[in-house]
C-alpha positions in Angstrom: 0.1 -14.7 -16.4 -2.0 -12.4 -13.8 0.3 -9.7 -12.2 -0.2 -9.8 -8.1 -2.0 -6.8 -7.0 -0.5 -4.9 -4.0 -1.9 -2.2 -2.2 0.7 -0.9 0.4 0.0 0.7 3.4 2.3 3.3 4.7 3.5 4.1 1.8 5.2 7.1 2.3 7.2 6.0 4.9 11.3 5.2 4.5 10.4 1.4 4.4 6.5 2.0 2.4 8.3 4.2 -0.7 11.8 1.2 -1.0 8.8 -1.7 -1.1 6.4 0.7 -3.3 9.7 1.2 -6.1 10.2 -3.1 -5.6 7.0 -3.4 -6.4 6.8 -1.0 -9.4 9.7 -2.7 -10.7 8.9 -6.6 -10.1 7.3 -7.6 -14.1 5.2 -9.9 -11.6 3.4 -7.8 -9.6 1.1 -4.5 -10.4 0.8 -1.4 -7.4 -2.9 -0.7 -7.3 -3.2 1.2 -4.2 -1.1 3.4 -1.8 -2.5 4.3 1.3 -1.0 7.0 3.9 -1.9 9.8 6.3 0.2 12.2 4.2 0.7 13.1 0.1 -3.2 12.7 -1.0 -3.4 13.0 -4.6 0.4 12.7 -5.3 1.2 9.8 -7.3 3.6 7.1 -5.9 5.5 7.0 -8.8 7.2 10.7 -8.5 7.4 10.2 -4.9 9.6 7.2 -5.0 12.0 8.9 -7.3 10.2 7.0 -10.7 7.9 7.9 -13.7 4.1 8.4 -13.0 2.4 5.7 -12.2 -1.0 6.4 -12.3 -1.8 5.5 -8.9 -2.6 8.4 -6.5 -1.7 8.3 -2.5 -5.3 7.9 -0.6 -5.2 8.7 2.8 -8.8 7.4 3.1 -8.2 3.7 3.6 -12.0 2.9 3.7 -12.2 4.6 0.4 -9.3 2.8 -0.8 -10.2 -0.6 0.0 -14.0 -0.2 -1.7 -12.5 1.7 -5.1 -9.3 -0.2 -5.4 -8.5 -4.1 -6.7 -5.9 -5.5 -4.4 -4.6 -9.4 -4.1 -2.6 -8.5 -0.8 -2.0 -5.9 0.9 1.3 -5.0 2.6 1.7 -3.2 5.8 4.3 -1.0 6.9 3.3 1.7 9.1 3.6 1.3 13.3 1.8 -1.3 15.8 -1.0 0.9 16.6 -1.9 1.5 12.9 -1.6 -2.3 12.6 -4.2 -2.4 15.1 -6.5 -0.1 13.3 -6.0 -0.5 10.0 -6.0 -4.1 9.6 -9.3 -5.6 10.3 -10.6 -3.3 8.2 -8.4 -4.7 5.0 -9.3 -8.4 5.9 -13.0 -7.7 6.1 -12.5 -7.2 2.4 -11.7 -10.6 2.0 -7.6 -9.4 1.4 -4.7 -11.2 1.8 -2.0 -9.2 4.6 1.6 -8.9 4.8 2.8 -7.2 7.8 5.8 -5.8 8.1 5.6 -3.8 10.6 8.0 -4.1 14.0 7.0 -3.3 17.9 3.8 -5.8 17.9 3.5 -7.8 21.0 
């Protein structure tokens, strides 16, 4: 069976690093990409209090979102990075989850 690839968006964030270690630990999904405005270059894995993972924070999400494989992609951040960021991830033809609270 395919793993689910996630890409997370906020990840450094209080709610972004508990989904990042649920995702690292599901057998059924795989973390490809971890996108925030802070930690560029440090791997998700350390910075949710796990072993490396190989997957380095990008705080370029255009970057991201051309270099990375990602099934769906899970946002956590606030409502006006919502606004911004997530056009941008379904032009690429990405499945969204938001998670994000305050959007009216």
């Amino acid at each position: 069976m395919n793993k689910i690839k996630v890409g997370v968006i906020g990840a450094c964030g209080k709610m972004g690093r508990e989904i990042c270690k649920n995702i690292l630990k599901d057998p059924e999904l795989q973390l490809t990409a971890a996108f925030d405005v802070t930690n560029n270059g440090n791997d998700i894995g350390t910075l949710v209090g796990l072993a490396e993972t190989g997957v380095k924070i990008e705080t370029n999400l255009v970057n991201l979102l051309e270099n990375k494989e990602i099934d769906v992609m899970v946002d956590f951040t606030n409502a006006q990075a919502v606004i911004n960021n997530i056009p941008k991830v379904i032009e690429k033809g990405i499945n969204v989850v938001i998670g994000t609270t305050g959007l009216t």
